[in-house]
N, CA, C and O atoms as a CHARMM CRD file, in Angstrom:
* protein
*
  328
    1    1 UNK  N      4.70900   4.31800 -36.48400 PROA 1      0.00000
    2    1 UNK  CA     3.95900   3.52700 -35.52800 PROA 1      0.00000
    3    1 UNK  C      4.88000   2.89400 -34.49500 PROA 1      0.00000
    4    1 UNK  O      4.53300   2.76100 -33.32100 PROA 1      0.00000
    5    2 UNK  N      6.26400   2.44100 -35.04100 PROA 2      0.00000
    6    2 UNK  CA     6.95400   2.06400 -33.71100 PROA 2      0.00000
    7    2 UNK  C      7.58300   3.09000 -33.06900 PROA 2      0.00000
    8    2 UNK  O      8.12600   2.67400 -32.04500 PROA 2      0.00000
    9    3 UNK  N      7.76400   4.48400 -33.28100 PROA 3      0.00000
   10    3 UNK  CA     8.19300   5.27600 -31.67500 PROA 3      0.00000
   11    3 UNK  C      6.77500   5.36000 -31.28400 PROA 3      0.00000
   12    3 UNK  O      6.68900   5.10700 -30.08300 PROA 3      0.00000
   13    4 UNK  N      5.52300   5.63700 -31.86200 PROA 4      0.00000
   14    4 UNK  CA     4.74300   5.46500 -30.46600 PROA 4      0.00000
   15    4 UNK  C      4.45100   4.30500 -29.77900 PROA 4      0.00000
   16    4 UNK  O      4.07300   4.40900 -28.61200 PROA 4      0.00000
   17    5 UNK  N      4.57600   3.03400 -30.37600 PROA 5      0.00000
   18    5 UNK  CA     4.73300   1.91400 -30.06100 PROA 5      0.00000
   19    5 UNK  C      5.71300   1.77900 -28.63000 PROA 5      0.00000
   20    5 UNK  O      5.39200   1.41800 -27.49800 PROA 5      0.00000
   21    6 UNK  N      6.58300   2.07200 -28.99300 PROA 6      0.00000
   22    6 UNK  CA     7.71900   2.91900 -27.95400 PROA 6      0.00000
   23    6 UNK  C      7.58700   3.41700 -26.82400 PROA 6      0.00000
   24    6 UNK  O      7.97700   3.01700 -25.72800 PROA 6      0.00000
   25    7 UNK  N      7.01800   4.31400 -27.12100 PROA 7      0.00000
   26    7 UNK  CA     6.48200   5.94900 -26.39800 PROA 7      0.00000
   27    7 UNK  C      6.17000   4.72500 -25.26300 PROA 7      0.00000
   28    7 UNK  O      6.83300   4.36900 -24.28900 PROA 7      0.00000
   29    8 UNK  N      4.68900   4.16100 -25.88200 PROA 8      0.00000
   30    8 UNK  CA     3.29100   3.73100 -25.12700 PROA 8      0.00000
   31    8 UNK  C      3.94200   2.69900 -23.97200 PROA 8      0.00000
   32    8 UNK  O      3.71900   2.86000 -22.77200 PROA 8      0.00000
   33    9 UNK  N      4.90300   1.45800 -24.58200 PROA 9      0.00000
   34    9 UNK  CA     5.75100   0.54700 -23.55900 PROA 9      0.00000
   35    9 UNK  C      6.17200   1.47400 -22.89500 PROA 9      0.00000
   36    9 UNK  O      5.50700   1.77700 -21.90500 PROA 9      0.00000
   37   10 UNK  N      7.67900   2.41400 -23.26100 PROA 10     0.00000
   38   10 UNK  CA     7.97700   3.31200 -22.30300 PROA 10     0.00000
   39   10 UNK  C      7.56700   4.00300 -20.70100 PROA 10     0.00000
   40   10 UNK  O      8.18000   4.10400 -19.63800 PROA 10     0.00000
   41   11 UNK  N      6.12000   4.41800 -21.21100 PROA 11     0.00000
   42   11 UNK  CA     5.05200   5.08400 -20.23900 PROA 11     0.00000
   43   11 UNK  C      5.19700   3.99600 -19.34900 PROA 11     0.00000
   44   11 UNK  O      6.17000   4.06700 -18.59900 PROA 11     0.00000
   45   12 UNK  N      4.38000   2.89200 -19.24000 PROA 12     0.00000
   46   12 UNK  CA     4.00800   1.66800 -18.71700 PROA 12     0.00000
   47   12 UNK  C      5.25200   1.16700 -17.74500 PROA 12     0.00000
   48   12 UNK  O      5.05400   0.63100 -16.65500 PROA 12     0.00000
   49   13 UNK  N      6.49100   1.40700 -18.27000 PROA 13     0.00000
   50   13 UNK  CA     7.51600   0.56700 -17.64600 PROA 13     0.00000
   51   13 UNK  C      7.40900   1.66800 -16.29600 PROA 13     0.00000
   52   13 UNK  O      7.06200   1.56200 -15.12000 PROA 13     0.00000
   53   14 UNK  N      7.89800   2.74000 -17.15200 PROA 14     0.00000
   54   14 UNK  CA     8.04700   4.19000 -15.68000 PROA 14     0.00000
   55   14 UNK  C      7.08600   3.69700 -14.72000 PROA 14     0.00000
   56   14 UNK  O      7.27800   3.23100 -13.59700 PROA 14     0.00000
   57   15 UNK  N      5.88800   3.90600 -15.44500 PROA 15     0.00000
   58   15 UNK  CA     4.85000   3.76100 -14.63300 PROA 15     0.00000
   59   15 UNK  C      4.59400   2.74800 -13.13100 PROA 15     0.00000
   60   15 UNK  O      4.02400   2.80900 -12.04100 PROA 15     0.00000
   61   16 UNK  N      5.28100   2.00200 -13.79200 PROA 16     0.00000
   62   16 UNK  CA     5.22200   0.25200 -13.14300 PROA 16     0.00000
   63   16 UNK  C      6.53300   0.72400 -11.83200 PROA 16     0.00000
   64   16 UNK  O      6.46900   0.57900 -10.61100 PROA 16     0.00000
   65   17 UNK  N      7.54400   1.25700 -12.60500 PROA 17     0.00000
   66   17 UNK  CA     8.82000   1.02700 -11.65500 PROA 17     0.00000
   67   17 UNK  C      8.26900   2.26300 -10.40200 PROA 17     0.00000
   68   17 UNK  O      8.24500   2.05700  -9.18800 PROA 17     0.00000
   69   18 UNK  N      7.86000   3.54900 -11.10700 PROA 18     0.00000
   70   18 UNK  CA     7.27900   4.52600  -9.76700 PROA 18     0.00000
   71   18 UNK  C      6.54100   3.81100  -9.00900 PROA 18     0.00000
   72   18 UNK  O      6.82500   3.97500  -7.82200 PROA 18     0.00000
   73   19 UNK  N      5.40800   2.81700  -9.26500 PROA 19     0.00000
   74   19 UNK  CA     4.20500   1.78900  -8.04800 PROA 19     0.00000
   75   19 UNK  C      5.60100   1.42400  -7.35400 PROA 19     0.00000
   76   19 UNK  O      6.01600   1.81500  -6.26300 PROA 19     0.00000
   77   20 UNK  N      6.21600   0.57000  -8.28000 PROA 20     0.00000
   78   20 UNK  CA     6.55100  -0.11600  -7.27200 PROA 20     0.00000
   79   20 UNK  C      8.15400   0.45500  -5.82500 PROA 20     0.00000
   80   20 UNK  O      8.48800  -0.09800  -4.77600 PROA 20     0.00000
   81   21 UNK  N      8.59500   1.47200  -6.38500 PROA 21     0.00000
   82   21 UNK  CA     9.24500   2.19300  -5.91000 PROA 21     0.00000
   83   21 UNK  C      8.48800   3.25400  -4.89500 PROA 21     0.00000
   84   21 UNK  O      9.25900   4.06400  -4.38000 PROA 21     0.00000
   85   22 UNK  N      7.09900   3.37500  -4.53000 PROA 22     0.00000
   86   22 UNK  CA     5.93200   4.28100  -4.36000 PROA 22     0.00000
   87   22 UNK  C      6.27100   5.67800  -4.86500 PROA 22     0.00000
   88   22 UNK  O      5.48000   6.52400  -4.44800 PROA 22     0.00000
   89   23 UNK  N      7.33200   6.18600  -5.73100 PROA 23     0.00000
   90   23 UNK  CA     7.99300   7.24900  -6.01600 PROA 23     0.00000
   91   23 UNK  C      6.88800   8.11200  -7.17600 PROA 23     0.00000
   92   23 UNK  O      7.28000   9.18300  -7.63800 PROA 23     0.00000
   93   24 UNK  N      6.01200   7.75600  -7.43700 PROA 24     0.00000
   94   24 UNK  CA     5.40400   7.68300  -9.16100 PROA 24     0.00000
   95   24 UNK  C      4.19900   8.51700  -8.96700 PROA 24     0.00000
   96   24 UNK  O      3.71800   9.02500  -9.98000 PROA 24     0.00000
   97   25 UNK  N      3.69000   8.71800  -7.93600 PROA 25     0.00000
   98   25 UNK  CA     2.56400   9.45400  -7.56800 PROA 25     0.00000
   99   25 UNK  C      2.95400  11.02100  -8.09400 PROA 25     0.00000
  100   25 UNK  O      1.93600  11.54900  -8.54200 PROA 25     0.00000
  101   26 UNK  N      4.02000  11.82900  -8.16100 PROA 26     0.00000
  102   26 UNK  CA     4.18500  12.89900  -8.46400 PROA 26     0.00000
  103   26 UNK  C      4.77700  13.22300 -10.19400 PROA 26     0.00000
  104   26 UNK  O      4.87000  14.24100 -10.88000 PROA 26     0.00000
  105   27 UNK  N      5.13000  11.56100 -10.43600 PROA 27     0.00000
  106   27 UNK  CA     5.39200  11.81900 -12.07500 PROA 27     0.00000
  107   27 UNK  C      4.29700  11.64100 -12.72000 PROA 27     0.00000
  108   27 UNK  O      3.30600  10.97500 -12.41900 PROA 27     0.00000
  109   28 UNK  N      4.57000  12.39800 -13.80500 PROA 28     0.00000
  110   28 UNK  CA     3.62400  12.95800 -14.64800 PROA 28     0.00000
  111   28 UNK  C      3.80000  11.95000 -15.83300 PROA 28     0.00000
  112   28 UNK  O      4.72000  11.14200 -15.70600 PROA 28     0.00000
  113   29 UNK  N      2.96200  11.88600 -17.08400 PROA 29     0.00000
  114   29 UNK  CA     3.29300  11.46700 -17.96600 PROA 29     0.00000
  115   29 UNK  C      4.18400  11.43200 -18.87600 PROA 29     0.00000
  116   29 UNK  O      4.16500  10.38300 -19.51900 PROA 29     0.00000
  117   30 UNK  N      4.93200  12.14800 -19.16900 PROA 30     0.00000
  118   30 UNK  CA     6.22000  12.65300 -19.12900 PROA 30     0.00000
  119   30 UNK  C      7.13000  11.74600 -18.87100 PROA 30     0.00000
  120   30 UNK  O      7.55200  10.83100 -19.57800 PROA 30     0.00000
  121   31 UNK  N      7.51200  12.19700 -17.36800 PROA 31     0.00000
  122   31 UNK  CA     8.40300  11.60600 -16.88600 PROA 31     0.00000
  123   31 UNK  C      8.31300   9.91700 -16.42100 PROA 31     0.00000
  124   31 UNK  O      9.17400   9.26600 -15.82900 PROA 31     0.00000
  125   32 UNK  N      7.28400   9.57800 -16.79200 PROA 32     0.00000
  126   32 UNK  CA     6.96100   7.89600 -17.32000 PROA 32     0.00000
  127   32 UNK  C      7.78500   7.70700 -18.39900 PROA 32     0.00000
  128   32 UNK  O      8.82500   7.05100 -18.46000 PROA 32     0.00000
  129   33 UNK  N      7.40500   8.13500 -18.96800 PROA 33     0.00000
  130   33 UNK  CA     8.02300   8.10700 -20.25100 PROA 33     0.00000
  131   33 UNK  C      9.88500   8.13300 -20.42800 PROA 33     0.00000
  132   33 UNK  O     10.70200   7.35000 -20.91400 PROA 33     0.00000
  133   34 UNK  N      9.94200   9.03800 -19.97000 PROA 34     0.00000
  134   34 UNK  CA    11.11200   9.26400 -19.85600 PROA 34     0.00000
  135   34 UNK  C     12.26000   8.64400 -18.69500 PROA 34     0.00000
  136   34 UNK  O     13.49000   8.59500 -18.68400 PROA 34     0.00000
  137   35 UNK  N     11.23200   8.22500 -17.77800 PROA 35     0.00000
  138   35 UNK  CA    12.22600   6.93500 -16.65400 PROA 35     0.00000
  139   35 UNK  C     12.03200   5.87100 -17.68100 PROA 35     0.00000
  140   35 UNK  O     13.11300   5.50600 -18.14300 PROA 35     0.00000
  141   36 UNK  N     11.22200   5.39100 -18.07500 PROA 36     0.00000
  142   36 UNK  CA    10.46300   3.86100 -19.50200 PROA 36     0.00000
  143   36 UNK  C     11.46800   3.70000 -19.85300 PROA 36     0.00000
  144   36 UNK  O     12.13200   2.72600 -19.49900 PROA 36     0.00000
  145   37 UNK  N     11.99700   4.82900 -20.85700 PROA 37     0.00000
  146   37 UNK  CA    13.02800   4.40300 -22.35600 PROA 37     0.00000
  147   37 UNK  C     14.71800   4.83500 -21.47400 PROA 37     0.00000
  148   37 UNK  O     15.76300   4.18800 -21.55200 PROA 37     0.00000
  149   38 UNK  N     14.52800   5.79200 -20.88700 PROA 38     0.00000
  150   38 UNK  CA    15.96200   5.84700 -20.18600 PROA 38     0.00000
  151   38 UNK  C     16.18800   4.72700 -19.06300 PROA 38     0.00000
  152   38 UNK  O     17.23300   4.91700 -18.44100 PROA 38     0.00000
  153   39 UNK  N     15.72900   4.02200 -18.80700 PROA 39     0.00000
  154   39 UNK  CA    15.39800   3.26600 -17.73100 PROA 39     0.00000
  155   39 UNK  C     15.59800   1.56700 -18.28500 PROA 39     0.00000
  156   39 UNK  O     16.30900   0.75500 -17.69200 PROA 39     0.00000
  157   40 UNK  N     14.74400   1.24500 -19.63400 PROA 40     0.00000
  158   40 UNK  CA    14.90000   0.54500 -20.39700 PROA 40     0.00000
  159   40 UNK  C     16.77400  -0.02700 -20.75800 PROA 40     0.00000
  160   40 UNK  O     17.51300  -1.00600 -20.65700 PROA 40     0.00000
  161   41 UNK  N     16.74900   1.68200 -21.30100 PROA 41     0.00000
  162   41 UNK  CA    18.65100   1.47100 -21.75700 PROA 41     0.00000
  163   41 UNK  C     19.09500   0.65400 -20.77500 PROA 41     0.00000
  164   41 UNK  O     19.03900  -0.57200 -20.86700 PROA 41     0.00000
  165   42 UNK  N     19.74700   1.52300 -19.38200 PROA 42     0.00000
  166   42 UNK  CA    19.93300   1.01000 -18.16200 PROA 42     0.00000
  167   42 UNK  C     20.27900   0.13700 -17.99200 PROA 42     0.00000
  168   42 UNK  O     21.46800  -0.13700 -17.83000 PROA 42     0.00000
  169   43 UNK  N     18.91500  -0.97100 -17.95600 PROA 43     0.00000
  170   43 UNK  CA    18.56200  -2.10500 -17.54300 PROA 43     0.00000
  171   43 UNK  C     19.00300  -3.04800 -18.75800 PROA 43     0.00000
  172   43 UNK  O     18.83700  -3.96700 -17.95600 PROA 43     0.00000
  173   44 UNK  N     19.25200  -3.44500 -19.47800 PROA 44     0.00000
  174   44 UNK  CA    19.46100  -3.72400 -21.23800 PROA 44     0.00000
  175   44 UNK  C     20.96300  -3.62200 -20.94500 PROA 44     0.00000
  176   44 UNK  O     21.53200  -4.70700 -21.06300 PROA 44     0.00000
  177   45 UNK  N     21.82900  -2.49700 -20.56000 PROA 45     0.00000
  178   45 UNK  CA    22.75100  -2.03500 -20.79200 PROA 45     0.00000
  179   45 UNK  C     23.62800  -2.82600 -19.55500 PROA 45     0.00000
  180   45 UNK  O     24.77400  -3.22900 -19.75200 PROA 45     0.00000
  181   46 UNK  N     22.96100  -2.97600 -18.33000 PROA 46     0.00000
  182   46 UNK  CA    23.42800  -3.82000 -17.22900 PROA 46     0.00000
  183   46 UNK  C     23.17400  -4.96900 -17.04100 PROA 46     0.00000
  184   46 UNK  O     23.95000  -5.69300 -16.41600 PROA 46     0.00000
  185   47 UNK  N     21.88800  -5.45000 -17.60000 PROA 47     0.00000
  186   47 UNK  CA    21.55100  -7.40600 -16.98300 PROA 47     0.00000
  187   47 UNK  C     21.65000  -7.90600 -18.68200 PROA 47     0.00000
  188   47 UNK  O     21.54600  -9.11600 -18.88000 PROA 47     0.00000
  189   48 UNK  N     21.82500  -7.10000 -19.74800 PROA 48     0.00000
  190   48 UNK  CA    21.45200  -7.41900 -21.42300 PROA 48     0.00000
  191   48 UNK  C     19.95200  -7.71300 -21.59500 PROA 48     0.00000
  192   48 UNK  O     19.12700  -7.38800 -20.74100 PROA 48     0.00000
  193   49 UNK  N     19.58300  -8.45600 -22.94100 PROA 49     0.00000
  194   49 UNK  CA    18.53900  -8.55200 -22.93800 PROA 49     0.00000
  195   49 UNK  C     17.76300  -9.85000 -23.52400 PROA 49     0.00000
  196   49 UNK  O     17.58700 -10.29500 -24.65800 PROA 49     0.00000
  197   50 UNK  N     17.25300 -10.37900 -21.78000 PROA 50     0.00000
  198   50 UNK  CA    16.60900 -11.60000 -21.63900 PROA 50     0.00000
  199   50 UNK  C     15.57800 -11.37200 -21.14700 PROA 50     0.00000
  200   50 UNK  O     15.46800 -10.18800 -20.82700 PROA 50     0.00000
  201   51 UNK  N     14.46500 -12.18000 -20.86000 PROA 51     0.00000
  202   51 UNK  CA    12.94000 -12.19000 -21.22500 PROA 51     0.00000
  203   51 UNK  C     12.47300 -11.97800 -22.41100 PROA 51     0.00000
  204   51 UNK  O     12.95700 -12.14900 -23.53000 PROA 51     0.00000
  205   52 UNK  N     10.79300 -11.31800 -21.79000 PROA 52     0.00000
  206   52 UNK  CA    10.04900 -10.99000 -22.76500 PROA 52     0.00000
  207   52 UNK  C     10.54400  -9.80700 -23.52900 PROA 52     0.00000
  208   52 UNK  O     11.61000  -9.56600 -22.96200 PROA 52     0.00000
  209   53 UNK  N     10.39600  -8.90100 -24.51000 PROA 53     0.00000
  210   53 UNK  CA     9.72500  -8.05800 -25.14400 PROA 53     0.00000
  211   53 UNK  C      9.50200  -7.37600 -26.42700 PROA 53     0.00000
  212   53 UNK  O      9.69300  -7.65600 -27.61000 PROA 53     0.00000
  213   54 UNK  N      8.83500  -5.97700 -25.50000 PROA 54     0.00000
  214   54 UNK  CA     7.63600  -5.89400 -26.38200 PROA 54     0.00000
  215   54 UNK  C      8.73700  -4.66900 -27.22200 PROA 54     0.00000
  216   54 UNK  O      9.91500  -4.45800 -26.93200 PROA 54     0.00000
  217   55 UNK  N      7.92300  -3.98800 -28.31600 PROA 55     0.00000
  218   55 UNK  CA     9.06700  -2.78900 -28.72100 PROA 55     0.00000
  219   55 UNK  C     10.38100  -2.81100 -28.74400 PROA 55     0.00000
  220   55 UNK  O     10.60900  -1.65900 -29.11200 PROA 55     0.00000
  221   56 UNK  N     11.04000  -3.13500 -28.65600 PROA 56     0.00000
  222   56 UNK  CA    12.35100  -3.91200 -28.91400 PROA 56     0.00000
  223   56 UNK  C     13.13900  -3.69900 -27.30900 PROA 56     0.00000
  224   56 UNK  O     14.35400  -3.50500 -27.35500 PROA 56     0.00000
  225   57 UNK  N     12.53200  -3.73000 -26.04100 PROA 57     0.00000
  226   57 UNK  CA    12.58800  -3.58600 -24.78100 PROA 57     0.00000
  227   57 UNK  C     12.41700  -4.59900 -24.08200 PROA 57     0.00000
  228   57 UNK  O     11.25200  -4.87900 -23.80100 PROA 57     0.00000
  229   58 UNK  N     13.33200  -5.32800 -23.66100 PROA 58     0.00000
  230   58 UNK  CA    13.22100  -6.46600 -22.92200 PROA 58     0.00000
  231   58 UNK  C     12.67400  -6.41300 -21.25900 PROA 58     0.00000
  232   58 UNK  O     13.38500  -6.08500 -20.31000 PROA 58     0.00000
  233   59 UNK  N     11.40000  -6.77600 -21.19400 PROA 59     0.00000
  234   59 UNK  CA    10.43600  -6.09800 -20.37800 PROA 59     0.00000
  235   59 UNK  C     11.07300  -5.90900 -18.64700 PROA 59     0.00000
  236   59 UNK  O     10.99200  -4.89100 -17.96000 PROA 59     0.00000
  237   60 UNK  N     11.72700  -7.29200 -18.24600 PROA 60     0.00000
  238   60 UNK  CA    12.22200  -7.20200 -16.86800 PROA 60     0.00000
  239   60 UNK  C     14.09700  -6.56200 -16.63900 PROA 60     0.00000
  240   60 UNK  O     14.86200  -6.23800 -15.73000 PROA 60     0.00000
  241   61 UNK  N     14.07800  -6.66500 -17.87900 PROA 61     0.00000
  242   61 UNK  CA    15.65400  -5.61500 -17.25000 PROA 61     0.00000
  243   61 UNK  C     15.05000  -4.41100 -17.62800 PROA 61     0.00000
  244   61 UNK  O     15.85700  -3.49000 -17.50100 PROA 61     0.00000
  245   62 UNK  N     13.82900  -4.00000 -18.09200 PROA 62     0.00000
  246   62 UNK  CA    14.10000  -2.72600 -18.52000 PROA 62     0.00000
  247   62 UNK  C     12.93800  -1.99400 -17.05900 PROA 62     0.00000
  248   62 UNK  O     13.01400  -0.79500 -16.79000 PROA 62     0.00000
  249   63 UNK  N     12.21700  -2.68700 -16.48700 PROA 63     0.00000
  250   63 UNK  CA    11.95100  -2.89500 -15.26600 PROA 63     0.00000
  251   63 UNK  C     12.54600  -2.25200 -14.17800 PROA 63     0.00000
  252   63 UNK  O     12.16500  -1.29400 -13.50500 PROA 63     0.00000
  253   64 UNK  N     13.88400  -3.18400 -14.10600 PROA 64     0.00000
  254   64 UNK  CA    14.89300  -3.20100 -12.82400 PROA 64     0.00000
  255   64 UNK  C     15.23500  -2.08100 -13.36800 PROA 64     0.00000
  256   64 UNK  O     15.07000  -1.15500 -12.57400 PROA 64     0.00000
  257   65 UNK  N     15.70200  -1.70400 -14.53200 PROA 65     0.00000
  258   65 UNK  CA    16.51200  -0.43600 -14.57100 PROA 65     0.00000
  259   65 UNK  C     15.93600   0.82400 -14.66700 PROA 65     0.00000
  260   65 UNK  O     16.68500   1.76200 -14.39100 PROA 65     0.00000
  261   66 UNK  N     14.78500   1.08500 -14.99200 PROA 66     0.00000
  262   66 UNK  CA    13.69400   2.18600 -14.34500 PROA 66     0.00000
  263   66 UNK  C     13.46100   2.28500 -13.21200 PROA 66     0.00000
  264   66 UNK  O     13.00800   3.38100 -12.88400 PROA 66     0.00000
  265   67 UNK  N     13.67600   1.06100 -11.91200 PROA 67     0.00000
  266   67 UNK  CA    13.48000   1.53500 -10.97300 PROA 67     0.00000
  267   67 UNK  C     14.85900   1.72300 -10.56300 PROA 67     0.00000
  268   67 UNK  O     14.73400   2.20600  -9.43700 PROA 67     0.00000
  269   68 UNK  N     15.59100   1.66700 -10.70700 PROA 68     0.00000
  270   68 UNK  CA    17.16500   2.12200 -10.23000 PROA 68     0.00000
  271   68 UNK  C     17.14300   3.31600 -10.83200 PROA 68     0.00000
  272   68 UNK  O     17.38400   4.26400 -10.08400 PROA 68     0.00000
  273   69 UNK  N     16.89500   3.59600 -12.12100 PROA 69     0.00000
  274   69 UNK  CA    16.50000   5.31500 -12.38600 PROA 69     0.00000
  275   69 UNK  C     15.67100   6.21300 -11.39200 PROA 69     0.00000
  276   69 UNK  O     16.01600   7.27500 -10.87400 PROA 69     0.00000
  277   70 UNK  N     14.72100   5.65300 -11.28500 PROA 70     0.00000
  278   70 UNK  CA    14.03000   6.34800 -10.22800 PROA 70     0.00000
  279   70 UNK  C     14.19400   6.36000  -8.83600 PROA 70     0.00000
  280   70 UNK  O     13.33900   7.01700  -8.24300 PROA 70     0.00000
  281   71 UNK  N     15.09500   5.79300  -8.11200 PROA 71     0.00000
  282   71 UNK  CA    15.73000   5.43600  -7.07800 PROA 71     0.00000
  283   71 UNK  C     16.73900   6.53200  -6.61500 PROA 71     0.00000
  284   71 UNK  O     16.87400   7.09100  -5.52700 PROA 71     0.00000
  285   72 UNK  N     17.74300   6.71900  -8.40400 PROA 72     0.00000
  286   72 UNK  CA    19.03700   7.40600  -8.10000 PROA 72     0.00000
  287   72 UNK  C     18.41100   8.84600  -8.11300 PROA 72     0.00000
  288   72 UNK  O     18.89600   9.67100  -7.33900 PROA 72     0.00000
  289   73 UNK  N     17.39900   9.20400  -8.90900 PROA 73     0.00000
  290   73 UNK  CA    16.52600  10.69900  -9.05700 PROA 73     0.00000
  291   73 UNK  C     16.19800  10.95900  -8.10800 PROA 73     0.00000
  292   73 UNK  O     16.65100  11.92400  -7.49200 PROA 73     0.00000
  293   74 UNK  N     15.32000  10.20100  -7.68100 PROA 74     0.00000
  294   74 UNK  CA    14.72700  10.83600  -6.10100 PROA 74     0.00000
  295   74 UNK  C     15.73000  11.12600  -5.02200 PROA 74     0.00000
  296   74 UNK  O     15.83000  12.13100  -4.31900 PROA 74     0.00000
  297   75 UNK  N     16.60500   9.79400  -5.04600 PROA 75     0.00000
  298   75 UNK  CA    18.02300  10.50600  -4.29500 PROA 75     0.00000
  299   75 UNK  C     18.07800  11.97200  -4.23600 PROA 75     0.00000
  300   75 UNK  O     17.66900  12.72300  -3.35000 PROA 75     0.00000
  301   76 UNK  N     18.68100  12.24500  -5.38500 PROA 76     0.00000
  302   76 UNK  CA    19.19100  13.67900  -5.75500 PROA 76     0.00000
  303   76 UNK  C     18.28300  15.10300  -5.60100 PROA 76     0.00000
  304   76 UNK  O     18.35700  16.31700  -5.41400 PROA 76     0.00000
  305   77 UNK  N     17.55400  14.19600  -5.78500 PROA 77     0.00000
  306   77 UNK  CA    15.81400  15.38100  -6.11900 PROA 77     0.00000
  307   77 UNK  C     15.81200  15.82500  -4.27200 PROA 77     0.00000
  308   77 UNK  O     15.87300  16.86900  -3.62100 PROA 77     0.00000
  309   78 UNK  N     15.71100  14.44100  -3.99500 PROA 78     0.00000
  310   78 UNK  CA    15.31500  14.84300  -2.38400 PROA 78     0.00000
  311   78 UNK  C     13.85300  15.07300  -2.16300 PROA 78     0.00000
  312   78 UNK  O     13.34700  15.74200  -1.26200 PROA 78     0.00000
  313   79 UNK  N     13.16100  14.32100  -3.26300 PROA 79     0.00000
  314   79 UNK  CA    11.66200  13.97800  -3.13700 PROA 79     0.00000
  315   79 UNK  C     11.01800  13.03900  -2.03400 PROA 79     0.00000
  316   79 UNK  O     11.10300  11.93900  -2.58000 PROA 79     0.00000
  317   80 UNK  N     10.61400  12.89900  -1.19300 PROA 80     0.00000
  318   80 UNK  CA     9.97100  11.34300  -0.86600 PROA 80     0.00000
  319   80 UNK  C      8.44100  12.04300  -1.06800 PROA 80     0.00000
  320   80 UNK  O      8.07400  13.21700  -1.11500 PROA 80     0.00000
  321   81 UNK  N      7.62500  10.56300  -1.18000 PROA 81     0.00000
  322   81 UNK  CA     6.50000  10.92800  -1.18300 PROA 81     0.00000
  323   81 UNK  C      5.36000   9.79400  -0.28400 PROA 81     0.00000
  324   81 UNK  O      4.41800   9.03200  -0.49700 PROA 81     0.00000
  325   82 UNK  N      6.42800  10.44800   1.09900 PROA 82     0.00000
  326   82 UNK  CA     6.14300   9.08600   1.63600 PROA 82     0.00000
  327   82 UNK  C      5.32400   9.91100   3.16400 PROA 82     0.00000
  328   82 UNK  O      4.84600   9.21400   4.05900 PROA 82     0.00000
């Protein structure tokens, strides 16, 4: 129950950092997921872990660091979806 516990925060964070990055319209569920928990690290790994959270993910660094994931991707990707 806690990796989908996981999973489910994960999704949500991606999710949140693509709005607010407007980058997120072309990720899939998936790759929510996978900006979430890689994104999570990141953020955890650069500001540590203060605030809230949920799943053992401290909700606003793991935030900032999904959208700096998704920031440096699209870079590279050479996506806009603007």
């Amino acid at each position: 129950m806690g990796l989908l516990w996981s999973l489910i925060i994960g999704a949500v964070i991606g999710a949140i950092a693509g709005a607010i990055t407007g980058r997120g319209n072309s990720m899939g569920w998936i790759a929510n997921i996978i900006a979430g928990l890689v994104g999570s690290w990141l953020g955890q790994a650069l500001l540590g872990s203060w605030g809230p959270s949920l799943a053992g993910m401290a909700l606003v660094p793991s935030i900032i660091g999904a959208i700096i994931l998704v920031l440096i991707v699209s870079f590279f990707l050479g996506r806009s979806n603007r």
